[in-house]
N, C-alpha and C positions, 0 to 999 in steps of 0.2 A: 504493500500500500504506500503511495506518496504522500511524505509528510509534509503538509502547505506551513504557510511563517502563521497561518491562522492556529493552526493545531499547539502550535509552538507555544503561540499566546495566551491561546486559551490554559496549557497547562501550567506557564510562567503567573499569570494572575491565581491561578488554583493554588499553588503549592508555592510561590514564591520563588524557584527554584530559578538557578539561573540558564539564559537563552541555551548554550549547547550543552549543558545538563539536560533543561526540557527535550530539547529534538535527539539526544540519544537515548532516551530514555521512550521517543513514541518509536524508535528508529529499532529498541533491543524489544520491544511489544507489539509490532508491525502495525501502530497506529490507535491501540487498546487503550484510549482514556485511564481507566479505571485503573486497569493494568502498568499506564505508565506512573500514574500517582503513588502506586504502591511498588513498583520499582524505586522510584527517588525514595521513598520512603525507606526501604531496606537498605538504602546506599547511606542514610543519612543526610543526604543531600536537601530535601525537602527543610527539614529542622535545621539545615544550617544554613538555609538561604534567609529563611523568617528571621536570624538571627542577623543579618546582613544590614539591618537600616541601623542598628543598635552603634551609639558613637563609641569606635576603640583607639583609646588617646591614652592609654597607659603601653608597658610591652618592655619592648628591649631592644637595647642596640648591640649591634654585636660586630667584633674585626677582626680579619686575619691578616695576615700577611704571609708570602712566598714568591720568592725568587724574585725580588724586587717589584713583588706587586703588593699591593694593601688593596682592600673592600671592606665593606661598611655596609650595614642592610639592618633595617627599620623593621619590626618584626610587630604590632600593635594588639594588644588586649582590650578590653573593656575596662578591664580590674586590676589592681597593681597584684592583685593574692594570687590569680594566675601568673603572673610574669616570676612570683617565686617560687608557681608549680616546676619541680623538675620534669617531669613528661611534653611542659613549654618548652624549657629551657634546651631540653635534648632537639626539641624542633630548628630553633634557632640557630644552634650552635651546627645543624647538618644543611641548616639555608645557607648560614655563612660561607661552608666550606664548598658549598653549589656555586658559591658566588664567584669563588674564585677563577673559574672557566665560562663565566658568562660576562657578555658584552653590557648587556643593557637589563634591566628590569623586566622585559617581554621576556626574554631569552632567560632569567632568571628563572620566570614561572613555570617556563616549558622545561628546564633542566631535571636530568633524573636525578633522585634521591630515594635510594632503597626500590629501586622496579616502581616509583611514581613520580609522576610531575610532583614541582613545587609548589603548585597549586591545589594539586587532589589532595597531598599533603595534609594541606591547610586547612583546606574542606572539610576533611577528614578528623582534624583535630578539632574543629568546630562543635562538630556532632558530637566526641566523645568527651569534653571537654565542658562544652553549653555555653561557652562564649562568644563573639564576634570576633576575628582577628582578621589580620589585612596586613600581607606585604608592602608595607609605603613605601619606601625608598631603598632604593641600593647608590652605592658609589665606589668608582675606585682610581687609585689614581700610583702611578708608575712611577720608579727614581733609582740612582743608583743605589740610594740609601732609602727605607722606608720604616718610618718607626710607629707603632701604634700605643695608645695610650686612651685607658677605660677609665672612664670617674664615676664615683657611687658605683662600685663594680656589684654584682649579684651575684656572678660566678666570672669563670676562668674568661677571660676575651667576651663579655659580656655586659650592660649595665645601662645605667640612664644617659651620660655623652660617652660617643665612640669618637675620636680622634685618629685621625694620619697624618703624617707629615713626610713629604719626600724631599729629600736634598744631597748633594754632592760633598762631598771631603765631610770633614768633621768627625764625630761616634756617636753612637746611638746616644749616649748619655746625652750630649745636648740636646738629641733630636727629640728625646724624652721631657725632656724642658722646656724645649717650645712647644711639644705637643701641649704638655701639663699650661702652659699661655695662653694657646688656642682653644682649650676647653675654659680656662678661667673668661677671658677679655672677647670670647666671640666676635672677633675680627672677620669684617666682611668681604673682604679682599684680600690677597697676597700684594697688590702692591697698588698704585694710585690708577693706571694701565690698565688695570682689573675690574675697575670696580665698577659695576653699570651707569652710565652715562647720565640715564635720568636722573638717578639717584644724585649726583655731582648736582646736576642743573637745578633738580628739584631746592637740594641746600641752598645753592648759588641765591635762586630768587628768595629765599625766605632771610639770605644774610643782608641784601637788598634792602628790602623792606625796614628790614630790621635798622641800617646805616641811615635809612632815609630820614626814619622818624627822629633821628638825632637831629637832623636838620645842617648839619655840617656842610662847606663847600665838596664838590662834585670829586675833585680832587684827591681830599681828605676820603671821603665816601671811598674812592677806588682803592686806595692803601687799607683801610679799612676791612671791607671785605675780601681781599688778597691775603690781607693773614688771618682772617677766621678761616679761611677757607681750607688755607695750609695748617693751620688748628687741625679742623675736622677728618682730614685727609689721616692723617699721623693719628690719631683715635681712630676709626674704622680700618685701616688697612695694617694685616700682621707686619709689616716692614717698617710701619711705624710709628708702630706703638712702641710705649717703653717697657721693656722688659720685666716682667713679673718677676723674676728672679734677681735682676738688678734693675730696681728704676731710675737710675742712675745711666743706661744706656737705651737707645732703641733695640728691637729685635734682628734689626737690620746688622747693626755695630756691634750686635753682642756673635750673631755670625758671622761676622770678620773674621773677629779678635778667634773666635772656637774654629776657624778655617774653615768653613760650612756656607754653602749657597744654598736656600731654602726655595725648593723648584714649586712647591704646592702643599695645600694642603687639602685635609677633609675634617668638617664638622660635625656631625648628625646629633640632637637630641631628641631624646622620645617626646613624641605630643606635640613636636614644635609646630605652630601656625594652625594645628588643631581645633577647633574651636568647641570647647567642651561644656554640653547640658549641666546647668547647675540646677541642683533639685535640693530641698530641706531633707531633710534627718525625717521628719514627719511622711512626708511624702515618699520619699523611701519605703519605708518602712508600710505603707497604705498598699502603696506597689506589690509589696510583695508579698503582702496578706490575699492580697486579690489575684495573684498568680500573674 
C-alpha cells in the first residue's frame, strides 16, 4: 500500500510521533492505522515524541580530544537529576566520542553508536528515561596543540562549560589556563577580526549617542568614542582581555611571554540562550498531582 504525506499526518497528530518515525512505522504495517500506533508504541517512540514540546535547558556538556582535534557537544535534559543519572551520563560520554568523526551536527545524528544512530539513541533514552533530551550543539575545532578544560565537572570530560583551546608552541599547562579564562571571562571572539560586524556597529552607535548627549565638540566626540570602543574590543575579545591568571597582562602578552599563539577557541554552556519556563513551587507540584 502507498503511504501518502496525509497518512503520515494523520499518524504525526495521533501519537505525536515524529514525521519518518510516523511513515516507517505505516511503511513496517503496510499502511495499518491502528497497527502503526501500536508499533510506535512498542518502539517507545510515541511516548517520547509527546515528551518533545517539554523545555530541556539542563544536561551536559561534554569534550574530547585526539590527534589534534577537540569536540564539544550539548547533550540537554529537562532536569539537572537526570544529567546526574549515570545511564545519561554513559549516553553522552558515547555522543562525544561519535563526535569525534563527525563533521557537523547532521552527521552527528546519523553516526553509529553501538549498531544505532545518535538519534534513535536519544529516542530511545527518552522512552526509558521519561524525559525530553535534545542534541543542541556540537563543535570542534583543530591545532597543533588542543587542550580541553570542564568547569563544574559531573564526571570525567563532562559538566556544565566544556572549553577548547587550540594553539601553536607553548604546553598544555598554559593552554589549560587560558582555557580555565575562556570559561571564567566568556570572550566572544578570538581577536577584534572575529568578532561579528554588527555587533562592533551595533556598540559603535550606542557609544554615539552616548558622546553626543555630552554635548562636547564633534572633535572631542570622535577621540571619544575611539577609545570606548578600543575599551570594549579588549573586554569581548580573548586577545584582549586581561588575563585571569595575571591581570596585570593581556591574554595576548601572556602568550608571548609562554611562546604560545592561540589559533581558537570553543565555549559551550549548558542552557545557554535557552529560554527556560518559570513555574512556582505550587504549580509544580499541582502539575504533578494531576499527572
Amino acid at each position: 500500500m502507498a503511504i501518502t504525506a496525509q497518512m503520515v499526518k494523520q499518524l504525526r497528530d495521533q501519537t505525536g510521533a515524529g514525521m519518518m518515525d510516523a511513515k516507517k512505522a505505516l511503511t513496517e504495517t503496510a499502511g495499518d492505522m491502528e497497527a502503526a500506533v501500536d508499533w510506535l508504541r512498542t518502539k517507545g517512540l510515541a511516548k517520547a515524541a509527546k515528551k518533545s514540546g517539554r523545555t530541556a535547558a539542563e544536561g551536559l556538556v561534554a569534550v574530547r580530544v585526539a590527534g589534534g582535534k577537540g569536540v564539544a557537544v550539548e547533550v540537554n535534559s529537562e532536569t539537572d537529576f537526570v544529567a546526574k543519572n549515570a545511564e545519561f551520563q554513559d549516553m553522552v560520554a558515547g555522543i562525544a566520542n561519535a563526535a569525534l568523526t563527525a563533521n557537523d551536527l547532521e552527521a552527528l545524528n546519523a553516526a553509529d553508536m553501538g549498531g544505532k544512530t545518535v538519534a534513535d539513541t536519544i529516542t530511545d533514552k527518552i522512552a526509558t528515561i521519561g524525559e525530553n533530551m535534545t542534541l543542541r550543539r556540537m563543535a570542534a575545532i583543530e591545532g597543533e596543540t588542543v587542550v580541553a578544560y570542564m568547569h563544574n565537572a559531573a564526571a570525567e570530560g563532562m559538566g556544565k562549560i566544556g572549553v577548547l583551546v587550540a594553539m601553536t608552541g607553548g604546553d598544555e599547562g598554559f593552554g589549560r589556563q587560558v582555557a580555565m579564562h575562556v570559561a571564567a571571562a566568556n570572550p566572544a571572539s578570538l581577536c577584534a577580526d572575529d568578532l561579528d560586524p554588527a555587533v562592533v556597529e551595533k556598540e559603535r552607535q550606542v557609544q554615539i549617542e552616548i558622546a553626543r548627549e555630552s554635548g562636547k565638540p564633534e572633535q572631542v566626540i570622535e577621540k571619544m568614542i575611539e577609545g570606548r570602543m578600543k575599551k570594549f574590543l579588549s573586554e569581548v575579545t580573548l586577545l584582549g582581555q586581561a588575563f585571569v591568571i595575571n591581570p596585570d597582562l593581556t591574554v595576548e602578552q601572556a602568550a608571548k611571554d609562554a611562546g604560545a599563539t592561540i589559533t581558537g577557541f570553543v565555549r559551550i554552556e549548558v542552557g545557554e540562550g535557552i529560554e527556560k519556563e518559570e513555574e512556582d513551587f505550587a504549580a509544580e507540584v499541582a502539575k504533578a498531582v494531576q499527572g
